[in-house]
Z-matrix of the N, CA and C atoms (Angstrom, degrees):
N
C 1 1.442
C 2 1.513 1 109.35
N 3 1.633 2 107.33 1 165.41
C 4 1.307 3 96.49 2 -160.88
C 5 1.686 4 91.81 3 -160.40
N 6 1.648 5 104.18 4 120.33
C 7 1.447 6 105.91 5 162.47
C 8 1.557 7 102.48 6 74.24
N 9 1.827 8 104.00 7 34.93
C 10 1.216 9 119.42 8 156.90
C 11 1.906 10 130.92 9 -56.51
N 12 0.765 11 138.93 10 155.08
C 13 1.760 12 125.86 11 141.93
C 14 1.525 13 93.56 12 -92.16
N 15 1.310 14 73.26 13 -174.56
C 16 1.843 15 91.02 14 -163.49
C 17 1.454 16 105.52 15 -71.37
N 18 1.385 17 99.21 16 -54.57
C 19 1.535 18 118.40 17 -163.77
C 20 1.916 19 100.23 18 -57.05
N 21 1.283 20 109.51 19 -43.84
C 22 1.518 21 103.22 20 171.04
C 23 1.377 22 124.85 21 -83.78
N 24 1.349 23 121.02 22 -9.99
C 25 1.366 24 103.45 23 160.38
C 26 1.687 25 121.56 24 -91.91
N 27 1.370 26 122.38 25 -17.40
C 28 1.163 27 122.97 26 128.61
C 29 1.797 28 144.28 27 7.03
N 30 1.486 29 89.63 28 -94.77
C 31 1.356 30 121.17 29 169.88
C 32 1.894 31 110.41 30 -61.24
N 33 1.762 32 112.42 31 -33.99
C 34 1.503 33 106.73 32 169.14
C 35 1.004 34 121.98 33 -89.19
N 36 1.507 35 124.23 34 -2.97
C 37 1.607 36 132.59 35 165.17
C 38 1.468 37 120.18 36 -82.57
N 39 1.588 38 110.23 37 -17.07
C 40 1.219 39 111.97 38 175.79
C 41 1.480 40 112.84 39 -106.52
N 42 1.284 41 109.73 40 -10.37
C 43 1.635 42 121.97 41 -175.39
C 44 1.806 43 102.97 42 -61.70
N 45 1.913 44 98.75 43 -43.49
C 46 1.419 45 131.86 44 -167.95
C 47 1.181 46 109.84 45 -87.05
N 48 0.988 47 136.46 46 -18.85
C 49 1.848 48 129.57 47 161.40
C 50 1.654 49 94.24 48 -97.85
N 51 1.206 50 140.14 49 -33.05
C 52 1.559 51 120.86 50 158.51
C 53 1.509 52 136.91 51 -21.20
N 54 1.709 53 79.20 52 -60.46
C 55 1.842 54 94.46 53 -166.18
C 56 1.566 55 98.49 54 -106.79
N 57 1.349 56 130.86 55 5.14
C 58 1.280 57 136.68 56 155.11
C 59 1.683 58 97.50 57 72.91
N 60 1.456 59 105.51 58 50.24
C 61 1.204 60 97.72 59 152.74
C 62 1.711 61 125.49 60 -115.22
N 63 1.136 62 89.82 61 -168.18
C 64 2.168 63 91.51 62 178.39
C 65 1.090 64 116.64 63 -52.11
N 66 1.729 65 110.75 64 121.90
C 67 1.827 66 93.20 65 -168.18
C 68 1.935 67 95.37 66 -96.75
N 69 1.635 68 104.17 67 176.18
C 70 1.118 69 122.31 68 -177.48
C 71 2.015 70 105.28 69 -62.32
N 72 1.281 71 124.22 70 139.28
C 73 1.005 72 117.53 71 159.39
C 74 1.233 73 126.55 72 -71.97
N 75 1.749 74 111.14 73 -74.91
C 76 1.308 75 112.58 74 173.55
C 77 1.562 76 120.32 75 -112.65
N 78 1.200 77 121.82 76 -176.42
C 79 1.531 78 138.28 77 174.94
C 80 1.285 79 99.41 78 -108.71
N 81 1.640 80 108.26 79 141.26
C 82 1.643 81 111.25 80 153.33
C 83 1.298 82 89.75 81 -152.70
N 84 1.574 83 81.92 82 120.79
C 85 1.660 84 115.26 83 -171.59
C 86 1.701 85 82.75 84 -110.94
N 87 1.629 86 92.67 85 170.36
C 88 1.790 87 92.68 86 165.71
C 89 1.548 88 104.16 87 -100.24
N 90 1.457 89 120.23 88 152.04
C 91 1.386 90 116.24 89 -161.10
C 92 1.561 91 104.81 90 -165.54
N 93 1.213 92 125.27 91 131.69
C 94 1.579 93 130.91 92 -175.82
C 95 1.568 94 105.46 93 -177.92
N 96 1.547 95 97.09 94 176.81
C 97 1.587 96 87.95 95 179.55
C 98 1.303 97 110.03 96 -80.07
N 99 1.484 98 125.89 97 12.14
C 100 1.601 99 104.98 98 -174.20
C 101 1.768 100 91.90 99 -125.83
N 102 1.354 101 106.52 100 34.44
C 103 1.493 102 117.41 101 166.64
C 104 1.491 103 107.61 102 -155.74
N 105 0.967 104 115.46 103 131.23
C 106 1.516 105 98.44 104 -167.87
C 107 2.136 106 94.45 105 -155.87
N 108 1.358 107 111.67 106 35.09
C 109 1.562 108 107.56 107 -169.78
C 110 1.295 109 89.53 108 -93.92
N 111 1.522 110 141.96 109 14.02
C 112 0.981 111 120.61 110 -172.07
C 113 1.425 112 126.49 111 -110.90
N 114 1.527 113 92.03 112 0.66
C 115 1.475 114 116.74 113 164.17
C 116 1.595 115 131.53 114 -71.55
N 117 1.724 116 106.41 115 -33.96
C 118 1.528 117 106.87 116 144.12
C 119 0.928 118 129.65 117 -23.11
N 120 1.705 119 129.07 118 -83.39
C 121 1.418 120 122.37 119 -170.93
C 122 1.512 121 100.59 120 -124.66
N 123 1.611 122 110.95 121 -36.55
C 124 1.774 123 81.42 122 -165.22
C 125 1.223 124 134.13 123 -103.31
N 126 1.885 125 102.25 124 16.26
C 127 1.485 126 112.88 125 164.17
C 128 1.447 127 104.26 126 -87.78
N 129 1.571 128 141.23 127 -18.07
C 130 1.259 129 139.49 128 145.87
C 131 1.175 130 129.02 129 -37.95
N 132 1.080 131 125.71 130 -60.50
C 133 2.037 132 159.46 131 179.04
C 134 1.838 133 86.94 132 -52.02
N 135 1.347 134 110.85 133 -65.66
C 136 1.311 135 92.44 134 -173.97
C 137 1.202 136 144.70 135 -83.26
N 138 1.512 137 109.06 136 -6.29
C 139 1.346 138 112.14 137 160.73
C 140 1.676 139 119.42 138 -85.98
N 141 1.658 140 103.02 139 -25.80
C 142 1.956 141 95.95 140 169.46
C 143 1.640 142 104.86 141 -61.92
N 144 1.683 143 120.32 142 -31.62
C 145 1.382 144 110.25 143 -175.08
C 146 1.190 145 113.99 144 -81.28
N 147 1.450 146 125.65 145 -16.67
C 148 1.292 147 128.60 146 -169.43
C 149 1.673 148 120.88 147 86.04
N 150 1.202 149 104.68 148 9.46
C 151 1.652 150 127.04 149 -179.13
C 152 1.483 151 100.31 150 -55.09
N 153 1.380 152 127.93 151 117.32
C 154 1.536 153 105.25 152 146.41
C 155 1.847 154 133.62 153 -58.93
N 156 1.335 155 111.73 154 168.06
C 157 1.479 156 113.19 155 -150.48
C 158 2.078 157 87.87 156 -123.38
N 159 0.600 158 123.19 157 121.96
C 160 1.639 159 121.52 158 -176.47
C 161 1.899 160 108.25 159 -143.80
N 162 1.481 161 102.65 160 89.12
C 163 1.573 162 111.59 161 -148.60
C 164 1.448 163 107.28 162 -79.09
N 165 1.129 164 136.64 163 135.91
C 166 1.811 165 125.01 164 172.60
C 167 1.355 166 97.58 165 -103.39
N 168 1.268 167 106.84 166 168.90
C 169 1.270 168 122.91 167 -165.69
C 170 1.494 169 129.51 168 55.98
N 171 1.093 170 115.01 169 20.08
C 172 1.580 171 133.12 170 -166.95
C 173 1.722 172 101.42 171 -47.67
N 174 1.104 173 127.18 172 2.49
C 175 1.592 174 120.53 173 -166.53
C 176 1.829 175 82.93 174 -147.78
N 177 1.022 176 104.53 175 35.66
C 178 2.027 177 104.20 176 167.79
C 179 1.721 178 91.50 177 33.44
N 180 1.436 179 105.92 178 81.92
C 181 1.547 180 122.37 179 167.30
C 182 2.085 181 97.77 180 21.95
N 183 1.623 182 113.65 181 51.98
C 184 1.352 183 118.47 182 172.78
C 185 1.508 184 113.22 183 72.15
N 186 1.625 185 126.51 184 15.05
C 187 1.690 186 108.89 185 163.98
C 188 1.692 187 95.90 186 -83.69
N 189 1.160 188 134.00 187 -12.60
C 190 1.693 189 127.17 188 -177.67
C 191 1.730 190 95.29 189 -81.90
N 192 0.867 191 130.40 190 6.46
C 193 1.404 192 132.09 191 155.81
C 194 1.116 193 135.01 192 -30.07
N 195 1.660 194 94.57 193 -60.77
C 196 1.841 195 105.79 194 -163.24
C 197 1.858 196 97.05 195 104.78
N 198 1.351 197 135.84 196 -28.61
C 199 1.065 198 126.20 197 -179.81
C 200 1.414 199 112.69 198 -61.24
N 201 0.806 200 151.15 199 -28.59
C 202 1.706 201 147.23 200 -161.50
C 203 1.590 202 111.70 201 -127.31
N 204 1.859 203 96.63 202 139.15
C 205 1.309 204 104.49 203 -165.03
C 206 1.317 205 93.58 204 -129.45
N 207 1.211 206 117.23 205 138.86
C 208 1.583 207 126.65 206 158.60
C 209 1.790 208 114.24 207 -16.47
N 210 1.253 209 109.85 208 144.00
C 211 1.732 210 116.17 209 167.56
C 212 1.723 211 104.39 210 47.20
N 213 1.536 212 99.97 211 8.31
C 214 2.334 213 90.15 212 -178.74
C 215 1.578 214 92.01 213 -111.00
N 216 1.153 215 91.43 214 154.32
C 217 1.439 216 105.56 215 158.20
C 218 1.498 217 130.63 216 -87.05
N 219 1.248 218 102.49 217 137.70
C 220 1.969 219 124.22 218 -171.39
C 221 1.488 220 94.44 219 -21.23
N 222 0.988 221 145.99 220 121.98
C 223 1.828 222 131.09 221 143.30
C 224 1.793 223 92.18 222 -32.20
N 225 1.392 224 103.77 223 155.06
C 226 1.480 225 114.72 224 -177.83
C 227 1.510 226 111.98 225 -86.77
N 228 1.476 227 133.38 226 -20.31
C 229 0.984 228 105.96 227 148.08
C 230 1.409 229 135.76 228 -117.61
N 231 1.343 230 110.65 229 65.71
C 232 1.047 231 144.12 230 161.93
C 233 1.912 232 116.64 231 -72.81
N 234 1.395 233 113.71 232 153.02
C 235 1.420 234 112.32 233 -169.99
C 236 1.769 235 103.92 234 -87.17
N 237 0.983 236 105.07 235 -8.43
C 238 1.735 237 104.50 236 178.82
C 239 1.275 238 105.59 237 -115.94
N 240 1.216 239 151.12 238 0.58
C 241 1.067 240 156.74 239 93.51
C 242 1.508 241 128.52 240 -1.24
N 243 1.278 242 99.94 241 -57.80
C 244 1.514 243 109.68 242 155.13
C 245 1.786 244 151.28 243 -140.49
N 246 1.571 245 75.23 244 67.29
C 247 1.531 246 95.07 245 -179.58
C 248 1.936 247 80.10 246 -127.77
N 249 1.832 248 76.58 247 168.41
C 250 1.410 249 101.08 248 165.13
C 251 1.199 250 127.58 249 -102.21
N 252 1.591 251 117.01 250 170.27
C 253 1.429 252 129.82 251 -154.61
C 254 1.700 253 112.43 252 -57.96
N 255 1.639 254 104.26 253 -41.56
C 256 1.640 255 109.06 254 167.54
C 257 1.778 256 108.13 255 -94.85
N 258 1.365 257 115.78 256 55.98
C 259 1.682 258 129.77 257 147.15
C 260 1.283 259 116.61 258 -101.53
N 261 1.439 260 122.51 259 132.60
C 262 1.124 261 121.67 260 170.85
C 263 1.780 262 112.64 261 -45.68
N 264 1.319 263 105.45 262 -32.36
C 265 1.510 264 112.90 263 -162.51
C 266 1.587 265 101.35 264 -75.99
N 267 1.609 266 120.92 265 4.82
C 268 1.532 267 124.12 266 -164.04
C 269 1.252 268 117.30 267 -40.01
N 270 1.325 269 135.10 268 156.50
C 271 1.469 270 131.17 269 150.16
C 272 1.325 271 111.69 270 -56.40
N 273 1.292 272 126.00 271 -70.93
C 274 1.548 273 122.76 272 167.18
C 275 1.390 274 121.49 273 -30.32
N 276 1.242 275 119.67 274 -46.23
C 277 1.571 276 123.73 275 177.99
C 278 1.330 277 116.85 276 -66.71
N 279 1.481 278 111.94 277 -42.11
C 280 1.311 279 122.22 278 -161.77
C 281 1.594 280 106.56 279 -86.45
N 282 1.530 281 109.96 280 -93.94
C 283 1.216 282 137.64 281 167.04
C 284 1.892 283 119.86 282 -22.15
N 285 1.579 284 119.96 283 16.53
C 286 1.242 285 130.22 284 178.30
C 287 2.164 286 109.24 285 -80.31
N 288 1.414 287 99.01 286 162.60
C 289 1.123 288 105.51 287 171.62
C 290 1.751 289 128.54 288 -35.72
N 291 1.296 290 89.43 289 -67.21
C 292 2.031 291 102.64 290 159.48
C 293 1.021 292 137.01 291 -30.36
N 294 1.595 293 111.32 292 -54.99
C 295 1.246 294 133.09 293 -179.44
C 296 1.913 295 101.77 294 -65.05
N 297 1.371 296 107.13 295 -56.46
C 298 1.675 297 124.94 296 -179.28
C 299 1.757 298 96.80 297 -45.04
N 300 1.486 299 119.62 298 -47.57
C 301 1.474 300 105.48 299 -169.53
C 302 1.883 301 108.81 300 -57.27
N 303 1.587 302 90.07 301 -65.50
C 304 1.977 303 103.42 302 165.29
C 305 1.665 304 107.99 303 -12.76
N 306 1.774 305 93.76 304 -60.13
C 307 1.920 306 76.12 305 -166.12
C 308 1.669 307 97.11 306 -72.50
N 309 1.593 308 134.63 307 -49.41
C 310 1.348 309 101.13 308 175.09
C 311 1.139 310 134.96 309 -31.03
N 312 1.229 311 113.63 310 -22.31
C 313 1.948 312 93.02 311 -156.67
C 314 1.554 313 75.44 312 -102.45
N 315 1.351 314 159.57 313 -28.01
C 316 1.542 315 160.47 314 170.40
C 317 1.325 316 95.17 315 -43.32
N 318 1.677 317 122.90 316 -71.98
C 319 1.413 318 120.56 317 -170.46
C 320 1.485 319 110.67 318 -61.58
N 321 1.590 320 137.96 319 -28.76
C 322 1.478 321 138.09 320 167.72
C 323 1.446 322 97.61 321 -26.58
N 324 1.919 323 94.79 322 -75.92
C 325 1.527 324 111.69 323 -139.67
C 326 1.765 325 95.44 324 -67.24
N 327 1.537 326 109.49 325 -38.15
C 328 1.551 327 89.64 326 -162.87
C 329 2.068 328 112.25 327 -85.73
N 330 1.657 329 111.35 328 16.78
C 331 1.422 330 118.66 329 158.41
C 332 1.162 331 88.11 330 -89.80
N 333 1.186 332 149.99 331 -78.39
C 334 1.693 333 141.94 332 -173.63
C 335 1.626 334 128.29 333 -10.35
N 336 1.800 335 98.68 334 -75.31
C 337 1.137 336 110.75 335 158.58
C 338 1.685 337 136.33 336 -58.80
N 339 2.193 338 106.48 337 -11.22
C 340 1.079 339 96.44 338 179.02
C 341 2.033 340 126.47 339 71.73
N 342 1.551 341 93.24 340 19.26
C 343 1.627 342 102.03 341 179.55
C 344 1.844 343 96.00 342 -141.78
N 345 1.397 344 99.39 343 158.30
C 346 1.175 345 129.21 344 163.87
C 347 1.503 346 114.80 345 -28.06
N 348 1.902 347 139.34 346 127.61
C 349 1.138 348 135.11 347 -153.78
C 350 1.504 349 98.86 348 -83.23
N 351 1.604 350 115.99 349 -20.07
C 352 1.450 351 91.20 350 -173.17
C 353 1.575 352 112.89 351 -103.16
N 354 1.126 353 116.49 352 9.25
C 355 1.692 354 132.23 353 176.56
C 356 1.672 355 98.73 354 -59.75
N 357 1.483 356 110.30 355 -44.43
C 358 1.426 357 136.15 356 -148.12
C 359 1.799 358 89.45 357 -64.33
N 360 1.631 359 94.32 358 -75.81
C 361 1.817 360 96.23 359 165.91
C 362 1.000 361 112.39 360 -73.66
N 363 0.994 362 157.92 361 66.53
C 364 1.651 363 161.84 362 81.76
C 365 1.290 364 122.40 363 -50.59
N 366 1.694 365 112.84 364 -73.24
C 367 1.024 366 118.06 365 151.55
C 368 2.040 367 138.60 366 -29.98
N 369 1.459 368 94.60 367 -29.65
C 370 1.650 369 109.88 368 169.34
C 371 1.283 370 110.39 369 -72.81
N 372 1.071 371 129.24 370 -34.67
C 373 1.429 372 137.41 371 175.43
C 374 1.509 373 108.88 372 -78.63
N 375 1.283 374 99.29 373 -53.72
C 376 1.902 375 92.52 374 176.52
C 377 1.329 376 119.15 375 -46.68
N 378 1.423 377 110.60 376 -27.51
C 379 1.254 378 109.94 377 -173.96
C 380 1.688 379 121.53 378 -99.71
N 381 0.646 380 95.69 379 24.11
C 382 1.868 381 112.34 380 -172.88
C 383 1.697 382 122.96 381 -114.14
N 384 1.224 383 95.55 382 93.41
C 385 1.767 384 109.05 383 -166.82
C 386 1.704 385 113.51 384 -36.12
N 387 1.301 386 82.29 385 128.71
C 388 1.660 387 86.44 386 -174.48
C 389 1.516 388 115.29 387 111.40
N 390 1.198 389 119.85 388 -26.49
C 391 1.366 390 141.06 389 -179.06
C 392 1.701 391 108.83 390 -58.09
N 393 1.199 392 127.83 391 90.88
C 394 1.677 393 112.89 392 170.88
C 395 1.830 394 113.13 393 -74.28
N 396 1.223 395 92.64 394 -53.61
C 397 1.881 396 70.73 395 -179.96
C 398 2.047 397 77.52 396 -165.98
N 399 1.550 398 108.89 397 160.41
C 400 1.569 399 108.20 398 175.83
C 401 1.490 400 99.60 399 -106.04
N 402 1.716 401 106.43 400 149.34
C 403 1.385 402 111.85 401 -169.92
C 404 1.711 403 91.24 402 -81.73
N 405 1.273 404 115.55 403 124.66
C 406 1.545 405 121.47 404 166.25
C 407 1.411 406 109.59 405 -88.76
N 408 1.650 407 117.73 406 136.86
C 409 1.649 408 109.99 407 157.50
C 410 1.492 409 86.13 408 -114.39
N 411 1.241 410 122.94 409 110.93
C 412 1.833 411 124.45 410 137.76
C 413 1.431 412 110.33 411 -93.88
N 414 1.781 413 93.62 412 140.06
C 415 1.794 414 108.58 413 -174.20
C 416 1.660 415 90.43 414 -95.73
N 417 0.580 416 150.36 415 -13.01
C 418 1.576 417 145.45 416 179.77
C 419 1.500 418 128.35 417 -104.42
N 420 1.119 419 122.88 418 -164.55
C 421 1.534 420 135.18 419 176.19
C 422 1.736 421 87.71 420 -102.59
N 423 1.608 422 111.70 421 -58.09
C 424 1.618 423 120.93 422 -164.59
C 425 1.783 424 99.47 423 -46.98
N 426 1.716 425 93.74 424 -36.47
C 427 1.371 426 94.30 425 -154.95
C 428 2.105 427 113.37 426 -57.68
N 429 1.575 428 95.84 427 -38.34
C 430 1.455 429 110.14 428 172.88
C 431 1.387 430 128.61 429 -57.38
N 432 1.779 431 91.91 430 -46.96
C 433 1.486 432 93.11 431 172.10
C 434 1.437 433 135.34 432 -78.34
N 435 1.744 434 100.19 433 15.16
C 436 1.236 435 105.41 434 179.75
C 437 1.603 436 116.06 435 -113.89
N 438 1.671 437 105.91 436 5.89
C 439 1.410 438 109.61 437 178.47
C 440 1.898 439 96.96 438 -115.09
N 441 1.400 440 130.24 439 7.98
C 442 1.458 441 115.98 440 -164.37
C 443 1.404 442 84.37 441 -98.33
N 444 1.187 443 175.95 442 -35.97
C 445 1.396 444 173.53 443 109.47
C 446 1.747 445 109.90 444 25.41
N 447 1.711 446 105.65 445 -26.01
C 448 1.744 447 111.52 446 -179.17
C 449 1.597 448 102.21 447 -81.35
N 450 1.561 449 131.01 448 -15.65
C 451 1.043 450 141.93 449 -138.66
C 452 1.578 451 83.94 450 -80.48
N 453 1.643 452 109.51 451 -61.18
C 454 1.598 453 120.43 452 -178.31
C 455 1.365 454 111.45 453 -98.04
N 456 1.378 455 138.07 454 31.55
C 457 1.164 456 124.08 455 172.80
C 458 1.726 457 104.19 456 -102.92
N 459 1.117 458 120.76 457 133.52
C 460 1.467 459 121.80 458 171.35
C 461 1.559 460 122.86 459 -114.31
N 462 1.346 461 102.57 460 108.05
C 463 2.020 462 94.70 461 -163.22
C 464 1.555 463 115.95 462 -85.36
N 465 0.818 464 106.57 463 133.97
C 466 1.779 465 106.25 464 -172.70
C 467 1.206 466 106.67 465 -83.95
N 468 1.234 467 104.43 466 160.48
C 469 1.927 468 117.64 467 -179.42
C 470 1.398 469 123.86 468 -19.88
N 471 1.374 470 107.97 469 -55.20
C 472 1.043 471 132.27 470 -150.54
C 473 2.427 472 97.83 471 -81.75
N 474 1.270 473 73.13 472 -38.26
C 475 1.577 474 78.36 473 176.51
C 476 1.696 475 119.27 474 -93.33
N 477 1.307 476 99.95 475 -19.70
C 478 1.452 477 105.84 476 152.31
C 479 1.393 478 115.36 477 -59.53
N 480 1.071 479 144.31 478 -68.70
C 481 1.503 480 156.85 479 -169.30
C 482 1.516 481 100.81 480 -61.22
N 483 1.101 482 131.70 481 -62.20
C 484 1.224 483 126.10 482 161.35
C 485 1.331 484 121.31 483 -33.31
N 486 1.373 485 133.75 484 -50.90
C 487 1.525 486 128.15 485 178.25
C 488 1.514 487 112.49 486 -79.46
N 489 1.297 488 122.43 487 -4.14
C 490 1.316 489 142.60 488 -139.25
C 491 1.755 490 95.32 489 -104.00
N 492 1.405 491 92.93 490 -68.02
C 493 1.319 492 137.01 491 177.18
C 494 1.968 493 100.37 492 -24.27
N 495 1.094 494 114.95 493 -61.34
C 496 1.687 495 109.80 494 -154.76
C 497 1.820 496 104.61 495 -76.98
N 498 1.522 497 106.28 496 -1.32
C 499 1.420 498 83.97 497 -145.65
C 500 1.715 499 85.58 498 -163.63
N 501 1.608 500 112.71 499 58.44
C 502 1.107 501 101.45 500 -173.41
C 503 1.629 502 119.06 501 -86.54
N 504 1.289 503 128.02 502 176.54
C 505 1.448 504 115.84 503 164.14
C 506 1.881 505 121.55 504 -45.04
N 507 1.347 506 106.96 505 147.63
C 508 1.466 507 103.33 506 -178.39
C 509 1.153 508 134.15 507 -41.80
N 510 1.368 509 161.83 508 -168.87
C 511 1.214 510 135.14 509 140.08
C 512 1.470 511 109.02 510 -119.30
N 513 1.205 512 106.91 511 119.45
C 514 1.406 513 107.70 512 -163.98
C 515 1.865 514 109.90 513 -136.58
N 516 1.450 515 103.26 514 167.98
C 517 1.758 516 94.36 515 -173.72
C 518 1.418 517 95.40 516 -93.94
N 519 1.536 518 129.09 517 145.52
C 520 1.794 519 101.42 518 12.52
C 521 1.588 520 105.96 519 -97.05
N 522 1.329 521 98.52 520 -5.80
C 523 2.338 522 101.83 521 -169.57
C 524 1.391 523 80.93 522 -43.86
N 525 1.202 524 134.26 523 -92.13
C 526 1.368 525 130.80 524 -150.53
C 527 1.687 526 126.94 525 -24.91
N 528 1.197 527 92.92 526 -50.50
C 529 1.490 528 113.14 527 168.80
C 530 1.284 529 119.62 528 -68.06
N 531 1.372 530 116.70 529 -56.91
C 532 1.575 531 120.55 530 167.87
C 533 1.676 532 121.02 531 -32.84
N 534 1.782 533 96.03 532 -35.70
C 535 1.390 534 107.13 533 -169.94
C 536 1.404 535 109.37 534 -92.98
N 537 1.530 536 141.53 535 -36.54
C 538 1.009 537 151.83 536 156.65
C 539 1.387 538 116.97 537 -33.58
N 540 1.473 539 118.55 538 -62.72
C 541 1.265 540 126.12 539 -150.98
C 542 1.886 541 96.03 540 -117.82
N 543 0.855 542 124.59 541 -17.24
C 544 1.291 543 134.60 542 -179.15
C 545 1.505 544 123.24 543 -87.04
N 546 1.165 545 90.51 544 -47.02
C 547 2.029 546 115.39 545 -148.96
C 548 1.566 547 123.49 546 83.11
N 549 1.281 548 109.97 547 -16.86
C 550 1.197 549 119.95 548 -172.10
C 551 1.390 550 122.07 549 -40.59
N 552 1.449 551 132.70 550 57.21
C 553 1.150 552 121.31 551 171.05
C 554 1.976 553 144.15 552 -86.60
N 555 1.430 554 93.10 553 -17.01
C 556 1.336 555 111.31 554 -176.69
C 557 1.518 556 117.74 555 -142.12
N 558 1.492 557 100.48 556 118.23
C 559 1.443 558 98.59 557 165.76
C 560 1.647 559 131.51 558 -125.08
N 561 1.429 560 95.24 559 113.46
C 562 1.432 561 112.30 560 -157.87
C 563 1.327 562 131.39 561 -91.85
N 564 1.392 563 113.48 562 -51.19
C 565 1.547 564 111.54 563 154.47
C 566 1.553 565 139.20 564 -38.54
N 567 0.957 566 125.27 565 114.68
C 568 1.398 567 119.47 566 -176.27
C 569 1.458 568 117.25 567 -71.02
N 570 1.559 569 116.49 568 114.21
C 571 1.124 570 119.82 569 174.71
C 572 1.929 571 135.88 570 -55.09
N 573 1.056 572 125.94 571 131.01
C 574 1.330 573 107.95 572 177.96
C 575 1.354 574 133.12 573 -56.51
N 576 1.215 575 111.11 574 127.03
C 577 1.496 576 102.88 575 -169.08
C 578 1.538 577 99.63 576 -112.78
N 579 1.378 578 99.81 577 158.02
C 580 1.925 579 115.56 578 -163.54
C 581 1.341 580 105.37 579 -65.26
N 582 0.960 581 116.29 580 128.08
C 583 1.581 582 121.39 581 161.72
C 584 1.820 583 133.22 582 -91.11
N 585 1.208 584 126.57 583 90.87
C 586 1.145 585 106.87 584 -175.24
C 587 1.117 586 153.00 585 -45.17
């Protein structure tokens, strides 16, 4: 399934151990550092269910690139360039202040490390529990050889939090609250699910 809310993939995971049919394997939600709502509930949901997580857009439909610069315009064939205003991939959506910090602290770490900027967020995702693998579209040869470098890169805390840092998930009720007054931030164990 794909481009669930929580509450409905939920309700079809339990619909499906009910009536004892084939349950869903994985989720592909859209997911990157310059989207990150999916850590609320349904990067939770799928690791208590044991769901794999298989993210699209892992490079924010190509602004984790390195292609786009503050106050310039899209190169034209670019994917935000040419989409429209209601695309996730929008200029308006994408191309905001927030998003611009994300790729700084991306372009830091991957002059640091000395690799390719979008290996860097690749690698952020690889490393994020629950994560089975992110669906990549590269249009090129350049484009591949610029994400196989995330395969072996491992980012430490410190560079996690940093990319983490500009552009975190929303804060919204009840996660917010749950987390405030609760602690409730992570749920990791995979719950048992019914067997027919």
């Amino acid at each position: 399934m794909s481009n669930f809310p929580g509450w409905l993939l939920a309700w079809a995971v339990a619909l499906q151990d009910r009536e004892g049919w084939a349950p869903f394997i994985p989720l592909q939600p859209q997911y990157s550092l310059v989207e990150r709502s999916v850590e609320l509930d349904l990067l939770p949901f799928c690791r208590a269910a044991g769901l794999g997580v298989l993210p699209w857009g892992p490079l924010g439909a190509g602004f984790l690139s390195g292609t786009y610069r503050r106050d310039e315009t899209p190169p034209a064939e670019s994917r935000m360039a040419q989409t429209g205003d209601d695309w996730e991939e929008a200029l308006a959506r994408r191309a905001v202040e927030r998003n611009f910090r994300v790729l700084d602290a991306v372009e830091e770490i991957a002059e640091e490390r000395d690799v390719p900027v979008p290996a860097v967020a690749i690698a952020w995702l690889l490393g994020v529990n629950g994560v089975t693998a992110p669906i990549i579209g590269p249009r090129t040869v350049e484009h591949v050889e610029g994400l196989l470098p995330a395969v072996e890169l491992t980012l430490d805390d410190d560079e996690r939090a940093r990319l983490e840092a500009p552009a975190p998930p929303p804060p919204t009720y009840p996660q917010r609250m749950l987390a405030e007054q609760g602690g409730l931030t992570v749920l990791t164990p995979p719950l048992t699910r019914h067997s027919p």
